[in-house]
C-alpha positions as CSV (number, residue, x, y, z in Angstrom):
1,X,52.4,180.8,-117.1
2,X,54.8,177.9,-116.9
3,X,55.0,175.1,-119.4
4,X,52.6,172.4,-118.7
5,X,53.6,168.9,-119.6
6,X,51.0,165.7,-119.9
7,X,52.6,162.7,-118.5
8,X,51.0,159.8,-119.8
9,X,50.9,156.2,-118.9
10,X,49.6,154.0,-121.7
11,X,47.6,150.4,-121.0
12,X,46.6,147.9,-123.4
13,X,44.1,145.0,-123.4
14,X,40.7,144.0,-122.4
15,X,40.9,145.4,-118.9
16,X,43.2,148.3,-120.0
17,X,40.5,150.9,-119.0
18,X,40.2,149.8,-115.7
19,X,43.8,149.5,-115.4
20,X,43.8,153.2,-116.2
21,X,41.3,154.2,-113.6
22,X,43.0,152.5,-110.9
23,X,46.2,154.7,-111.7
24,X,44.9,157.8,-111.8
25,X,43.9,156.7,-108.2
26,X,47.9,156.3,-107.7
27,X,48.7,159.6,-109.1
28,X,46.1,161.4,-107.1
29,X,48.3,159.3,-103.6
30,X,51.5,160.4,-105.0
31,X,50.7,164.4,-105.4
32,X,49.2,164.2,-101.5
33,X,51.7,162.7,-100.4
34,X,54.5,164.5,-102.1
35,X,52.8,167.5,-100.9
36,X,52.8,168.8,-104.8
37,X,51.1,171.9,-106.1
38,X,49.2,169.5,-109.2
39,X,45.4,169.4,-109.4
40,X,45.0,168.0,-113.1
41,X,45.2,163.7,-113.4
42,X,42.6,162.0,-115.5
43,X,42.5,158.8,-117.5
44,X,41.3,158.0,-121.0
45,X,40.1,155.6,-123.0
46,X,41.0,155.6,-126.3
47,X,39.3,152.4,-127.3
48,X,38.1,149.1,-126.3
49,X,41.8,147.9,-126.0
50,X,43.6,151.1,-125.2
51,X,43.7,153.4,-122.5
52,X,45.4,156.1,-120.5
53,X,46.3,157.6,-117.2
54,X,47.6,161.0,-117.1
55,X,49.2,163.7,-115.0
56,X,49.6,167.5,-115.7
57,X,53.0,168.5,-114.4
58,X,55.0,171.6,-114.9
59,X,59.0,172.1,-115.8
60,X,59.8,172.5,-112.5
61,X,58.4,169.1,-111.4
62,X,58.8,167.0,-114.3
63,X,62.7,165.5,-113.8
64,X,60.9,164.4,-110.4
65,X,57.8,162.2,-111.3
66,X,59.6,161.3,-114.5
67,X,62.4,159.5,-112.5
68,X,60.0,158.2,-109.8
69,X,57.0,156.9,-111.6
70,X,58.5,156.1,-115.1
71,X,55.3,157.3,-117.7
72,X,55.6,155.8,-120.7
73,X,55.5,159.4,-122.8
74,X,54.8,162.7,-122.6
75,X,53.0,165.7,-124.6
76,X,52.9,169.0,-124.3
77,X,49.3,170.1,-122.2
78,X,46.8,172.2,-124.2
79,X,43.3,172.7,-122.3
């Protein structure tokens, strides 16, 4: 099974959860329309004033949403 990597893009402040929402929204747009073999987005909240949007990318298509949609960081994907 290929490497699976967890791009994530961090928001902060009062409306950072619904910040992170909408996102994922733009993730999901992206994959369609890039015609990419991803299923796995989501978004987090960590706490009142932190949250996350995330993508599950693997090797093979990482240099490519790295360099078009800047995330902040990413982590190696466990389940």
């Amino acid at each position: 099974m290929p490497r699976q990597i967890k791009l994530i893009w961090d928001f902060r402040g009062e409306a950072s959860a619904k910040t992170a929402e909408h996102h994922e929204l733009h993730l999901k747009e992206y994959i369609i329309r890039e015609k990419l073999p991803l299923h796995i987005t989501g978004f987090e909240i960590k706490n009142e004033m932190h949250a996350i949007a995330f993508m599950v990318v693997t090797d093979e298509f990482m240099i490519q949403i790295r360099d078009a949609l800047k995330p902040h960081r990413g982590e190696l994907y466990t389940e």
